[in-house]
C-alpha positions as CSV (number, residue, x, y, z in Angstrom):
1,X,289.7,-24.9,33.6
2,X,292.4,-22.9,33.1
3,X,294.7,-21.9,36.1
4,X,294.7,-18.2,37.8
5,X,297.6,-15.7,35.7
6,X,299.7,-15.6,39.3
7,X,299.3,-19.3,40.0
8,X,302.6,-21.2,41.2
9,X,303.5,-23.7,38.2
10,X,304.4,-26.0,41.6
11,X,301.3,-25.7,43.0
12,X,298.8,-26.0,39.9
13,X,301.2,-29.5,39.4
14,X,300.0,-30.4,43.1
15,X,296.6,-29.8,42.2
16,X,296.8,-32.1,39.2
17,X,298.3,-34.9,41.0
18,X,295.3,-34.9,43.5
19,X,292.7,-34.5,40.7
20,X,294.6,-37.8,39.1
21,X,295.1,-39.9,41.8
22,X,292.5,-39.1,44.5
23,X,290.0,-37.9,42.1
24,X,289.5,-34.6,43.8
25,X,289.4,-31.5,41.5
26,X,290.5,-28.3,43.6
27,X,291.3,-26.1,40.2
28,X,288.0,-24.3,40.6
29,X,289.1,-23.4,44.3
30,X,290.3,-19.4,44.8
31,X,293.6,-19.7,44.4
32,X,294.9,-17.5,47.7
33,X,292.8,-19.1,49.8
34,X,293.7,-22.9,48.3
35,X,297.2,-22.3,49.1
36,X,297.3,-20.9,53.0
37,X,295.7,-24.2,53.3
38,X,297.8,-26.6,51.7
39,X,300.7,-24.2,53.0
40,X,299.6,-24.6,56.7
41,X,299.3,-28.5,56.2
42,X,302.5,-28.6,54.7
43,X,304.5,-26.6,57.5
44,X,302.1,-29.5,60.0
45,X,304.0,-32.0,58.3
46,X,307.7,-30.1,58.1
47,X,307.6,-29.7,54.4
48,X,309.2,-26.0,52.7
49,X,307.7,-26.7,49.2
50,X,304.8,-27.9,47.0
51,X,307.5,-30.2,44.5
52,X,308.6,-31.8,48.1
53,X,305.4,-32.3,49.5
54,X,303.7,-33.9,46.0
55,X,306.6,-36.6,46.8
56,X,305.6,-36.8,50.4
57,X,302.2,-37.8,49.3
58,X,303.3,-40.5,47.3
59,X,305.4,-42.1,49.8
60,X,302.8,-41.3,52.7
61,X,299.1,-41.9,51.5
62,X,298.1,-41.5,54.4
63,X,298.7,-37.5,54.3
64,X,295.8,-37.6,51.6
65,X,293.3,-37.9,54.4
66,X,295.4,-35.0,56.6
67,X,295.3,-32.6,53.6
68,X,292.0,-33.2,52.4
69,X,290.7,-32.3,56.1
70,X,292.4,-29.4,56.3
71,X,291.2,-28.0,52.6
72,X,287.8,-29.0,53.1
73,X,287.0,-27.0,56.3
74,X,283.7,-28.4,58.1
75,X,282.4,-25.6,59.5
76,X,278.8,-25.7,60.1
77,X,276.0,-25.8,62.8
78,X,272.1,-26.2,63.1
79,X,270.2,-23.3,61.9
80,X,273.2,-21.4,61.8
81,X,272.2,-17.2,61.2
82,X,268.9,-18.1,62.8
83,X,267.7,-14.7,61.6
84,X,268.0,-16.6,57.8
85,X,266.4,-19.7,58.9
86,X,263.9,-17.7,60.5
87,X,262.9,-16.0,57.7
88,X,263.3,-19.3,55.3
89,X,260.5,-20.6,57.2
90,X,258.2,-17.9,57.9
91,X,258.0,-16.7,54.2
92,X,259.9,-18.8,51.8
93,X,258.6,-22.1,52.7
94,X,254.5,-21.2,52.8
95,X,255.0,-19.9,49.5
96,X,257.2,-22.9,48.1
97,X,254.8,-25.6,49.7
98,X,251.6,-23.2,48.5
99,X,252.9,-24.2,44.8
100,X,253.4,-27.5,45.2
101,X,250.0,-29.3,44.7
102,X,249.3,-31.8,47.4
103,X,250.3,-35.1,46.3
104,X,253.3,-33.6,44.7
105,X,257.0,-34.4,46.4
106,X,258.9,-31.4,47.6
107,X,262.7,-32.4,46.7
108,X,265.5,-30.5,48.5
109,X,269.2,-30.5,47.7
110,X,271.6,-29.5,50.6
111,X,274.9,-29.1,48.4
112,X,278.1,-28.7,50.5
113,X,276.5,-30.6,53.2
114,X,279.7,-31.1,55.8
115,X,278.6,-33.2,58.8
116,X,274.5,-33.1,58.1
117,X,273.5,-29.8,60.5
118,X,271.7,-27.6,57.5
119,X,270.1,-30.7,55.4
120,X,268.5,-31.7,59.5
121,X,268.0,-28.2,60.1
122,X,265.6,-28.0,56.6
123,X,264.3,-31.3,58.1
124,X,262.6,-30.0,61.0
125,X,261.4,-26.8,59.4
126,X,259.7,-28.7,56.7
127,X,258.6,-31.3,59.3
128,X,257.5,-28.4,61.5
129,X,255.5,-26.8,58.2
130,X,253.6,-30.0,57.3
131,X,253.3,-32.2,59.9
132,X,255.3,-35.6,60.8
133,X,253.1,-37.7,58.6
134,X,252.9,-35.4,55.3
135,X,256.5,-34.6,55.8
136,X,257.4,-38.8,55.8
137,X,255.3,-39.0,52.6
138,X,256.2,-36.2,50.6
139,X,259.6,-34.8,51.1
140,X,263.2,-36.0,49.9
141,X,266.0,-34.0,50.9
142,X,269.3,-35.1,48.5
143,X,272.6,-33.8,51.0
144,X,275.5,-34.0,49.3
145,X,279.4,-33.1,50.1
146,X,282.7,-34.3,48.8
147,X,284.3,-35.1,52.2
148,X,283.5,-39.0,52.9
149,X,284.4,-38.5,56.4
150,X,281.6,-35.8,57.0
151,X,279.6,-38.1,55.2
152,X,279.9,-40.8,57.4
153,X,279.1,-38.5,60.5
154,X,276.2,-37.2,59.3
155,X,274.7,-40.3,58.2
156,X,274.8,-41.5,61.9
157,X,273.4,-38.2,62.5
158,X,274.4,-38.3,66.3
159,X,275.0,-35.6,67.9
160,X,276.3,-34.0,70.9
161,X,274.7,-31.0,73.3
162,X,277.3,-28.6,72.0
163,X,276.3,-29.5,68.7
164,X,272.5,-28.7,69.4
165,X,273.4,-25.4,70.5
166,X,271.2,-23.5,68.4
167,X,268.0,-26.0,68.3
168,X,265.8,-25.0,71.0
169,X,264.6,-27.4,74.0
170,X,261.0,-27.5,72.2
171,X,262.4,-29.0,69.0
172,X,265.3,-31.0,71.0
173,X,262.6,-33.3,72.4
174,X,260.4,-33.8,69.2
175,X,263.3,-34.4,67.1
176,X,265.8,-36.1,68.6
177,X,266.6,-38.8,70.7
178,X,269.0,-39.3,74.2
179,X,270.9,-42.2,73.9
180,X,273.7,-41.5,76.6
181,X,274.9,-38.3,76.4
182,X,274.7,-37.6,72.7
183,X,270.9,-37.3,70.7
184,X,270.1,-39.0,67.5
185,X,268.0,-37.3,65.2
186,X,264.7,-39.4,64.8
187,X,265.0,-42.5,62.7
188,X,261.7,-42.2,60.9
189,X,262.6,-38.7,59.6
190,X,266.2,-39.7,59.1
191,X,264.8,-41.8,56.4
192,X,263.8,-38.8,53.9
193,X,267.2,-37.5,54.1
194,X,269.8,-39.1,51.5
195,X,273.3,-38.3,51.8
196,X,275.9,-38.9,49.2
197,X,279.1,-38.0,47.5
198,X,278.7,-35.2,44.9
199,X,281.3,-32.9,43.6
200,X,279.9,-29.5,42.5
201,X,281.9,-28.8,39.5
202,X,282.4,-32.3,38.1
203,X,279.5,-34.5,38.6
204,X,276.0,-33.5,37.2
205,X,273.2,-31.2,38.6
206,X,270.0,-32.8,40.7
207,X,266.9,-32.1,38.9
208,X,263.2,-31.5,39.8
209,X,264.1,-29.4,43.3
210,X,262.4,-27.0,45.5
211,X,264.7,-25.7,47.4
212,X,268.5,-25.4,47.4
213,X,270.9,-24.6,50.1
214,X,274.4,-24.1,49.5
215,X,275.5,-22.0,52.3
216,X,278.8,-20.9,52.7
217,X,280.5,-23.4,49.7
218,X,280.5,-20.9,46.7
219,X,282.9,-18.5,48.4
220,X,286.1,-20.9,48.0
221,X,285.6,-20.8,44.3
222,X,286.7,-18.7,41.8
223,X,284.2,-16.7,39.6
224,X,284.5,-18.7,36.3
225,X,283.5,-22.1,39.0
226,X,280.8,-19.9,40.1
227,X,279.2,-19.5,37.0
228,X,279.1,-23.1,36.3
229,X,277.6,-23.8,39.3
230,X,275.1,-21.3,39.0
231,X,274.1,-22.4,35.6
232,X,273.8,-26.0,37.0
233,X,271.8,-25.2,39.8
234,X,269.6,-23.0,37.5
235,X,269.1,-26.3,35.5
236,X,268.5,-28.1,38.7
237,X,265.7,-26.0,40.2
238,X,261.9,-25.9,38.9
239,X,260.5,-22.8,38.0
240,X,259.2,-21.7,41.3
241,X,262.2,-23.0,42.8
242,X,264.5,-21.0,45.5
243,X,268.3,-20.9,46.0
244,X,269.5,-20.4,50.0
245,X,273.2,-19.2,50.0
246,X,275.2,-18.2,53.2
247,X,275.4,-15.0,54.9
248,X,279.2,-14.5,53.5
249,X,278.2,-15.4,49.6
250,X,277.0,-12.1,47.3
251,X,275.4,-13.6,43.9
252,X,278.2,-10.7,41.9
253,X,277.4,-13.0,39.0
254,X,274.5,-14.7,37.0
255,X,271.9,-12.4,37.7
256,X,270.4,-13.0,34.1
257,X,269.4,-16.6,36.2
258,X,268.9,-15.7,39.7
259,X,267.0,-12.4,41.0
260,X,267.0,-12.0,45.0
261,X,264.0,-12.3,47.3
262,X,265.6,-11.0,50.2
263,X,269.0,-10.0,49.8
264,X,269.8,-9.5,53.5
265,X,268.8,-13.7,53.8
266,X,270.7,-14.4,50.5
267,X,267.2,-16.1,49.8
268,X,267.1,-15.9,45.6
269,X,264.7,-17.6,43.1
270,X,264.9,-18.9,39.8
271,X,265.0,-16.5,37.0
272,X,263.1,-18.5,33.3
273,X,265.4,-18.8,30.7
274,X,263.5,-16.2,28.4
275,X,263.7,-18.4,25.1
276,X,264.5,-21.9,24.3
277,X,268.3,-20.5,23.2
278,X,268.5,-19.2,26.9
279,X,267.9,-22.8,27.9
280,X,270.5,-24.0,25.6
281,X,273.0,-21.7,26.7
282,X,272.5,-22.7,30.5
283,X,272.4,-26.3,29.6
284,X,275.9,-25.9,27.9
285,X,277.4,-24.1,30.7
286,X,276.3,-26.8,33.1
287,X,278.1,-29.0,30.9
288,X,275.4,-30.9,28.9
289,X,277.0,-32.1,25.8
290,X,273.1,-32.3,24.0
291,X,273.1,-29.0,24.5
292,X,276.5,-28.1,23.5
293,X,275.5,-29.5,20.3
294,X,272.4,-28.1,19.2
295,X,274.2,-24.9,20.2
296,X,276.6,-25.6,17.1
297,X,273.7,-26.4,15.1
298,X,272.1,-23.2,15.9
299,X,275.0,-21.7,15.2
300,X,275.0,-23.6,11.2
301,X,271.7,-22.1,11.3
302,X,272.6,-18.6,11.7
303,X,275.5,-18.6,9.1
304,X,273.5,-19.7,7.0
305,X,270.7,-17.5,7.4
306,X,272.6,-15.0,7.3
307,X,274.2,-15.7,3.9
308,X,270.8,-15.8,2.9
309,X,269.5,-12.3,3.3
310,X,268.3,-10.9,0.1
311,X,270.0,-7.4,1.5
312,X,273.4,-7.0,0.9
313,X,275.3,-6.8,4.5
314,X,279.0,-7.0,5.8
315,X,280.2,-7.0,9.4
316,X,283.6,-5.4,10.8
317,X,285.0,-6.3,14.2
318,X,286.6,-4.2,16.9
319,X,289.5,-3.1,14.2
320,X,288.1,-2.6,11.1
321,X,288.4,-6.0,9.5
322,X,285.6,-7.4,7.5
323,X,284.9,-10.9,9.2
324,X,281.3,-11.5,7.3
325,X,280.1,-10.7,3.6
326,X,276.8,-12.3,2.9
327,X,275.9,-13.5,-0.9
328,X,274.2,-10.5,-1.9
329,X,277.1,-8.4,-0.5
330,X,279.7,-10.2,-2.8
331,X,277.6,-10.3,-5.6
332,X,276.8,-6.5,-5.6
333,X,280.8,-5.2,-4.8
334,X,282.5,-7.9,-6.0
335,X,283.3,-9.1,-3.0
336,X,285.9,-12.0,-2.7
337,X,286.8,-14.7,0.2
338,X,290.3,-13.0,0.3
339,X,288.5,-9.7,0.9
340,X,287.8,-11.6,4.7
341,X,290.7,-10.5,7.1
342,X,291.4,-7.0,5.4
343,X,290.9,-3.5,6.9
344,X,287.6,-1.6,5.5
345,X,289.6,1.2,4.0
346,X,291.2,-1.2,1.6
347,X,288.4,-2.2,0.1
348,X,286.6,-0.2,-2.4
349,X,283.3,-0.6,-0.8
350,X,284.9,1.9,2.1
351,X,283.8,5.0,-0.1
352,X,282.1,3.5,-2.8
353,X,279.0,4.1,-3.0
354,X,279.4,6.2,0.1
355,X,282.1,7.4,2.7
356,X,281.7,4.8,5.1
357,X,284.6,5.6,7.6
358,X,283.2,8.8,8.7
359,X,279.6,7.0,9.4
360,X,282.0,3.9,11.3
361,X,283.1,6.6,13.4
362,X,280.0,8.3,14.5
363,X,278.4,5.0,15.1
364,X,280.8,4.0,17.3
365,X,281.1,6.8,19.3
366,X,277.4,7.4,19.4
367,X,276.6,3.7,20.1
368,X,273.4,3.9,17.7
369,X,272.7,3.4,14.5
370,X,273.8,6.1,11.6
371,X,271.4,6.1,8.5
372,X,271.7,7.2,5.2
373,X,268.2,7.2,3.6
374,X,269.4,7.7,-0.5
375,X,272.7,6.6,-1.7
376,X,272.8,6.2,-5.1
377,X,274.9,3.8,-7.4
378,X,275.8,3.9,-11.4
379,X,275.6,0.4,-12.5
380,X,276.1,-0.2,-16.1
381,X,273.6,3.0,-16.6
382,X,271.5,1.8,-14.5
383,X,270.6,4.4,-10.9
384,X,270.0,1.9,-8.0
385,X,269.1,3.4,-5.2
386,X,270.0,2.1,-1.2
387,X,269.4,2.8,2.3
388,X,272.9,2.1,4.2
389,X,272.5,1.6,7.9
390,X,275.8,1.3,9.8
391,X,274.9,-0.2,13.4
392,X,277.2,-1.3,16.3
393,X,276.9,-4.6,17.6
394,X,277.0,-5.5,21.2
395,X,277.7,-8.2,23.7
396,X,275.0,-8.2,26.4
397,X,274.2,-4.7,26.2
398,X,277.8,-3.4,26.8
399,X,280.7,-2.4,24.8
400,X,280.4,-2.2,21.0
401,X,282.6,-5.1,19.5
402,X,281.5,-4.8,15.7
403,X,280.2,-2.8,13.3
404,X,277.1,-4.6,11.0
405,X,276.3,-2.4,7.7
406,X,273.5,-2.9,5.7
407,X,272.7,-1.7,2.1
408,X,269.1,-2.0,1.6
409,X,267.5,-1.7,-1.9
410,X,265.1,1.2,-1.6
411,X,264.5,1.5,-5.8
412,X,261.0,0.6,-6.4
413,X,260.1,2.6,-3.4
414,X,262.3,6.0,-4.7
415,X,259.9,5.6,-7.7
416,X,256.9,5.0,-5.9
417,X,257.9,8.2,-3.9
418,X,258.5,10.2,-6.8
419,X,254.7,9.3,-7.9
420,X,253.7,10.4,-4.4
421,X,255.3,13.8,-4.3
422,X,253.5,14.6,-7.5
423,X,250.2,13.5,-5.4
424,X,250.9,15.1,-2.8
425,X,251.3,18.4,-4.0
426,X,247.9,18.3,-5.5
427,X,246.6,17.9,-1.6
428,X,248.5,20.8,-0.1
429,X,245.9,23.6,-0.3
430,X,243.2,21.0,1.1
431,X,246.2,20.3,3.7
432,X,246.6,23.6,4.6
433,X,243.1,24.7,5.2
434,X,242.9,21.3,7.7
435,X,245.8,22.5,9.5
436,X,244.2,26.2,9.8
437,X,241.1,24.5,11.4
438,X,243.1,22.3,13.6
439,X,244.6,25.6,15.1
440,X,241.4,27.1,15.5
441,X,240.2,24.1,17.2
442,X,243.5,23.6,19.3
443,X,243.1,27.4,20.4
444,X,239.3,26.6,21.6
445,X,240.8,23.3,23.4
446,X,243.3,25.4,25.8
447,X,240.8,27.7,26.5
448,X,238.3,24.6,27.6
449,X,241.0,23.5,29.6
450,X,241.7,26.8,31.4
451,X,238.1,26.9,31.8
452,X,238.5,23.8,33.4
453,X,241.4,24.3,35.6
454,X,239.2,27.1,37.0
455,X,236.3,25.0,38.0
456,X,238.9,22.5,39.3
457,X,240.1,25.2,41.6
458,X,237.0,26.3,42.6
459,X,235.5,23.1,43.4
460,X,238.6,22.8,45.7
461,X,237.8,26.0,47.1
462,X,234.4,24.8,47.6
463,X,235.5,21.6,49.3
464,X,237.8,23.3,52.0
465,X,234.3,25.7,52.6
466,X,232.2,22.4,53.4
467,X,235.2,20.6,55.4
468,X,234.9,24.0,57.7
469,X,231.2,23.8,57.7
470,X,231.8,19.9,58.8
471,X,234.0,21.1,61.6
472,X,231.5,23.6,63.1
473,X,228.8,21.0,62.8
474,X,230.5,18.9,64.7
475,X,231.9,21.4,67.4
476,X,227.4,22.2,67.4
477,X,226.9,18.4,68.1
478,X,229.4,18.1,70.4
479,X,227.1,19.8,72.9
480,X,224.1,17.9,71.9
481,X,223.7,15.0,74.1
482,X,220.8,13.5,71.5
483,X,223.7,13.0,69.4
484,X,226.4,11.1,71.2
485,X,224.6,7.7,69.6
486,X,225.6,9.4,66.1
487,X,229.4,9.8,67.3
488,X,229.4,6.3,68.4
489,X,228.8,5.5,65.0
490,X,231.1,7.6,63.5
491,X,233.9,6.1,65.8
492,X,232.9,2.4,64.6
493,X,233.7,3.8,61.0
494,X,236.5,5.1,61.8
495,X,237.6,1.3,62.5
496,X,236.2,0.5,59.8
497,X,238.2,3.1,57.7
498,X,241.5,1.7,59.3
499,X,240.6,-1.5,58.9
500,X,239.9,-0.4,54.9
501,X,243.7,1.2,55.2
502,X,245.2,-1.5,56.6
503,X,243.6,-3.7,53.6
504,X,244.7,-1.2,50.8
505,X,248.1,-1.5,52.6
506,X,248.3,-5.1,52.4
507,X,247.2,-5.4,48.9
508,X,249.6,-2.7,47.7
509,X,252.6,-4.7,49.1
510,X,251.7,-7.5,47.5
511,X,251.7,-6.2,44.0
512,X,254.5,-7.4,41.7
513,X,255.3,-3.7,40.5
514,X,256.8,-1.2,42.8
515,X,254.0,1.3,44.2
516,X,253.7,5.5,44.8
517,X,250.9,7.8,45.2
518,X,251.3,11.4,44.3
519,X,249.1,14.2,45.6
520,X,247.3,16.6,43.0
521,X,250.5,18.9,43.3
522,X,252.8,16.1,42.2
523,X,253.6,15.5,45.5
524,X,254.7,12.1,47.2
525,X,252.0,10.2,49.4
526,X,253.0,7.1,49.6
527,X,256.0,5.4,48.3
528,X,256.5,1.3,49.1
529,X,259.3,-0.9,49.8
530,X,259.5,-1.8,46.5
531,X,260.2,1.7,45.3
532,X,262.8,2.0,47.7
533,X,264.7,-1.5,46.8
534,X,264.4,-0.2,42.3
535,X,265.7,3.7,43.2
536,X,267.2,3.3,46.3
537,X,265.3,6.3,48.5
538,X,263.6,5.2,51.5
539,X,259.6,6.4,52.3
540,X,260.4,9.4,54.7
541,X,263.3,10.7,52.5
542,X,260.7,11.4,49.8
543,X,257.6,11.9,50.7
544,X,256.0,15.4,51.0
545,X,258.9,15.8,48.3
546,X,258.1,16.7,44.7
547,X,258.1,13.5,42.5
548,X,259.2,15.4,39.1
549,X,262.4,16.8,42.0
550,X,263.2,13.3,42.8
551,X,267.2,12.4,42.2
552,X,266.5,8.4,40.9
553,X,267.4,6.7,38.3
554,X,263.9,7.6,36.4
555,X,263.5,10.1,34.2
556,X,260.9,11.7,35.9
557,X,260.1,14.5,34.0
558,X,259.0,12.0,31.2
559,X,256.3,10.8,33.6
560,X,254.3,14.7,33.4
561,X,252.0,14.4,30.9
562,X,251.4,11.1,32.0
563,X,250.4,12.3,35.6
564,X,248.5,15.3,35.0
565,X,246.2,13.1,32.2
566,X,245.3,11.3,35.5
567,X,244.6,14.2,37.6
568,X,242.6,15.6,35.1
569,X,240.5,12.8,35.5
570,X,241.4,10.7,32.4
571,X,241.3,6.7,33.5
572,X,243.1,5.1,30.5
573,X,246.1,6.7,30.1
574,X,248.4,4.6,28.1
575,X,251.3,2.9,29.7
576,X,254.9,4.0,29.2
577,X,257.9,2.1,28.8
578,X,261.1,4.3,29.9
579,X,264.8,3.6,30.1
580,X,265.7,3.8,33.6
581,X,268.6,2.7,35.9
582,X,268.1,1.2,39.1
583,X,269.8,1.8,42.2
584,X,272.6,-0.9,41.5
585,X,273.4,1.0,38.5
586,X,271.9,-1.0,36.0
587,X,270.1,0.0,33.1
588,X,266.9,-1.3,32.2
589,X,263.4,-0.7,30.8
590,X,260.5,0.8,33.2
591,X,256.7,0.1,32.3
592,X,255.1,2.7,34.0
593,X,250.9,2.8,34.2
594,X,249.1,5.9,35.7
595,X,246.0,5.4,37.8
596,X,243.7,8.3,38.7
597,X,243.1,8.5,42.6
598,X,239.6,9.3,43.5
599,X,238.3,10.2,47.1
600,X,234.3,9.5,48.4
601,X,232.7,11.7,46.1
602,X,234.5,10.8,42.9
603,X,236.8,13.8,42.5
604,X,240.4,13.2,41.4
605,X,242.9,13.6,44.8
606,X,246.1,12.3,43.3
607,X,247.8,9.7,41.0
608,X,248.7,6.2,41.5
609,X,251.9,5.1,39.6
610,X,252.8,1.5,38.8
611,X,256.6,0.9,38.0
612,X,258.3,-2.5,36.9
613,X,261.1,-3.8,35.1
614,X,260.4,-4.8,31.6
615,X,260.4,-9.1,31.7
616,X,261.3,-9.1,28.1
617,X,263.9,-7.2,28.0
618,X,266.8,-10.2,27.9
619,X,265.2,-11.7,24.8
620,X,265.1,-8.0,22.7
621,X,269.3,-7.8,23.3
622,X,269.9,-11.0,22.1
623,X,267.3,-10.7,18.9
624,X,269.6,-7.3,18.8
625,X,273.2,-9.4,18.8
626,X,271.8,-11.8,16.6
């Protein structure tokens, strides 16, 4: 990996002598924080600079064990954040264990390990969540670190009373032992726990796990380490496996494989690679040379393909060079291997058969496709007829870095559309007595539905007269004592309806898509948590609000049509897949479903809307790129 722009020649050469001889690789560290380190060891031992200090090292070996201390800060307790652990137990691991079968093994890795408190700590909460005897047969936590010393410590896993600070008195005495005044963690649950020495960037992933924990490790490296170690991790976890980072770590990278499950916890789970490619790609990033080669194979693949297409097609990077001509391309403008390299507008093909600079230009600053339905070319007396179709290519979504222009051969069908015209025109006085019909009949249909936006109104009219006519019925048996059995009854429903409430409640925050009800005058009802974590506004800033007033990321007014279908009482109203933007900014595609809301007697009060992100969105951007 290459070293930081601002890095100290001196210092990456210090680096590289303890990679060589002491097999520790710190090049992935941040570089800023890397070097206050070494720099305070250095001033411990009276040394001025890093060229000095590499020669101190080799006269004095034992300094290796003094630095590496001091670089690999230890810093850890049990159930440190207890508000994190807390929540890791109470809702994490129920669902992890729930999808684990019951003669399955539930693997842990505790990466970064230091002296053994976290990969104990995810001991006793697993031991705690299955009981002693299921937890002995089923679970293997794998805690890993590159600091022998720490090692060593946490494979006696002794302890002393300081160090038990945060494990309460209950768990103290089922998990541990007094022996003097220190406590050793019990020996027949010290046997699922393996510790050994694993380096994060250089030695390869675990495989099969649950659960990670890498708490607090991630923030000494720099991003381009990060993204290894995500990748690897990715590869390491199964599918319905979760990733527990520390309170001071922000995932600002790899979201495409991890997606939080509680961002305040730093609790994420495994995103699936979308295609077998996507697997490739994470593979090779985690430094599988298998993968690494089918990716060159794949890549054969496309080249070939692409040379292949029977339409002829060229592609232009950033500047206007031609990089690609396929076969059909050369064959039809004469197209050369020398052509590769040169600018567009020193080719002939730039305005023959059609000005292409002026359509480069409005693709790129449009960022869509520009079309050209009929250019036509003179060849040998001969008309041909093409479609040209300049699109700009794009990596990941973001930031046009070609151009791809296609020429497709739309003769046979310019003919075919010449026969239809003549067809056609023998059908346009049938045509336009249809269309006078359909505006007759159009005319009839808005005056049906004005007619039935009367009776709608009416029968809410009606409504409100019987909900009065309740309320003086009521107010009558109030003062009829033969009645009081009938308000006992009423009040037992009334549990009944909150009991109901608190059901609907339950199941709604539990759906996968994010939830809101609007009233009959588009008006918000109820809007859940997971509306507020995909546009950002809590519950009591927007309801009673206007949903088509709403300031989100949504383009709300496309959702209309949609809504008053369902107050209108219409119960399959097609879904709708919108570009929206979340409230972290980014863009993505919104499937939104209607429901029709209906109260007791089957009359529509409101609208249920269903909102989630698109799942197969990742795999359309990279069929786009290809």
């Amino acid at each position: 990996m290459s070293p930081e722009p601002d890095a100290d020649p001196a210092f990456e050469a210090l680096l590289d002598f303890l990679k060589r001889n002491r097999g520790f690789d710190f090049t992935g560290y941040k570089r800023a924080s890397l070097a206050r380190r070494v720099t305070k060891r250095m001033r411990d031992a009276g040394i001025q600079d890093f060229a000095a200090y590499m020669d101190y090292l080799e006269v004095h070996p034992g300094e290796f064990e003094q630095l590496f201390n001091t670089i690999l800060i230890n810093v850890t307790a049990f159930f440190r954040d207890p508000d994190s652990w807390d929540y890791l137990a109470s809702e994490v691991l129920p669902l992890l264990i729930a999808a684990k079968h019951e003669s399955e093994p539930i693997r842990v890795w505790s990466a970064g390990c230091a002296s053994g408190e976290e990969a104990y700590s995810i001991a006793i909460l697993l031991a705690e969540a299955l009981g002693i005897p299921e937890f002995r047969r089923r679970v293997k936590i794998y805690a890993t670190d590159v600091d022998e010393e720490a090692l060593e410590q946490a494979r006696r896993a002794v302890y002393s009373t300081a160090d038990l600070e945060g494990v309460s008195p209950e768990r103290m005495d089922r998990f541990f032992e007094a022996v003097g005044d220190e406590f050793v963690f019990r020996p027949e649950l010290r046997r699922s726990v393996i510790f050994g020495r694993h380096d994060l960037v250089k030695d390869p992933p675990m495989s099969r796990l649950d659960l990670i924990l890498c708490r607090n490790v991630l923030m000494y490296l720099n991003s381009q380490t990060q993204d290894v170690v995500y990748a690897r991790f990715h590869f390491a976890l199964n599918p319905t496996g979760y990733l527990f980072l520390g309170r001071a770590e922000m995932m600002l990278s790899r979201t495409d494989l991890f997606e939080p499950v509680e961002l305040k916890h730093r609790v994420f789970s495994r995103r699936p690679a979308a295609t077998p490619r996507d697997q490739l790609l994470t593979l090779a990033q985690a430094g599988s040379p298998l993968a690494e080669g089918q990716l060159a194979d794949e890549f054969k693949l496309r080249a070939a393909a692409f040379d292949a297409l029977p339409c002829a097609q060229v592609v232009l990077d950033d500047r206007g060079r031609m990089v690609l001509a396929n076969a059909r391309a050369r064959q039809l403008f004469g197209l050369e291997d020398a052509d590769l390299g040169k600018l567009i507008q020193d080719l002939e093909l730039s305005y023959r058969p059609i000005e292409l600079r002026s359509l480069i230009d409005r693709a790129r600053q449009q960022g869509e496709s520009v079309t050209v339905p009929d250019v036509v070319r003179v060849d040998g007396g001969e008309s041909r007829h093409f479609e040209v179709e300049v699109s700009p290519l794009r990596s990941n979504g973001i930031g046009v870095f070609g151009i791809s222009i296609g020429f497709f051969d739309r003769t046979a069908s310019h003919l075919l559309q010449e026969e239809l015209q003549v067809s056609t025109s023998k059908l346009e006085q049938t045509t336009q007595a249809y269309h006078s019909a359909t505006e007759e009949l159009e005319t009839t249909n808005e005056e049906l539905q004005s007619t039935n936006e009367e009776l709608e109104t009416t029968n809410e009219e009606l409504q409100s007269s019987n909900e009065e006519l309740e309320t003086m019925n009521e107010e009558l048996q109030s003062t009829n004592e033969e009645l009081r059995q009938m308000n006992d009854i009423l009040q037992q429903r009334t549990h009944e309806i909150d009991d109901s409430n608190a059901f609907l409640e339950s199941v709604l925050a539990g759906l996968r898509a994010a939830c809101a009800v609007v009233d009959t005058n588009l008006c918000v009802r109820v809007w859940k948590q997971k509306m507020e974590e995909l546009w950002g506004l809590r519950a009591e800033e927007v309801e009673g609000q206007s949903l088509l007033g709403l300031d989100i990321g949504l383009p709300v007014e496309a959702l209309r049509d949609m809504i008053e279908a369902c107050l209108r009482g219409a119960e399959d109203v097609p879904r709708r897949t919108i570009e929206a933007v979340n409230r972290r900014g980014k863009r993505f595609e919104c499937i939104v479903s209607t429901t029709p809301l209906f109260d007791i007697e089957g009359a529509v009060k409101g609208a249920i809307l269903m909102m989630e992100p698109r799942g197969d969105a990742g795999e359309k951007e990279s069929g786009r790129e290809a």
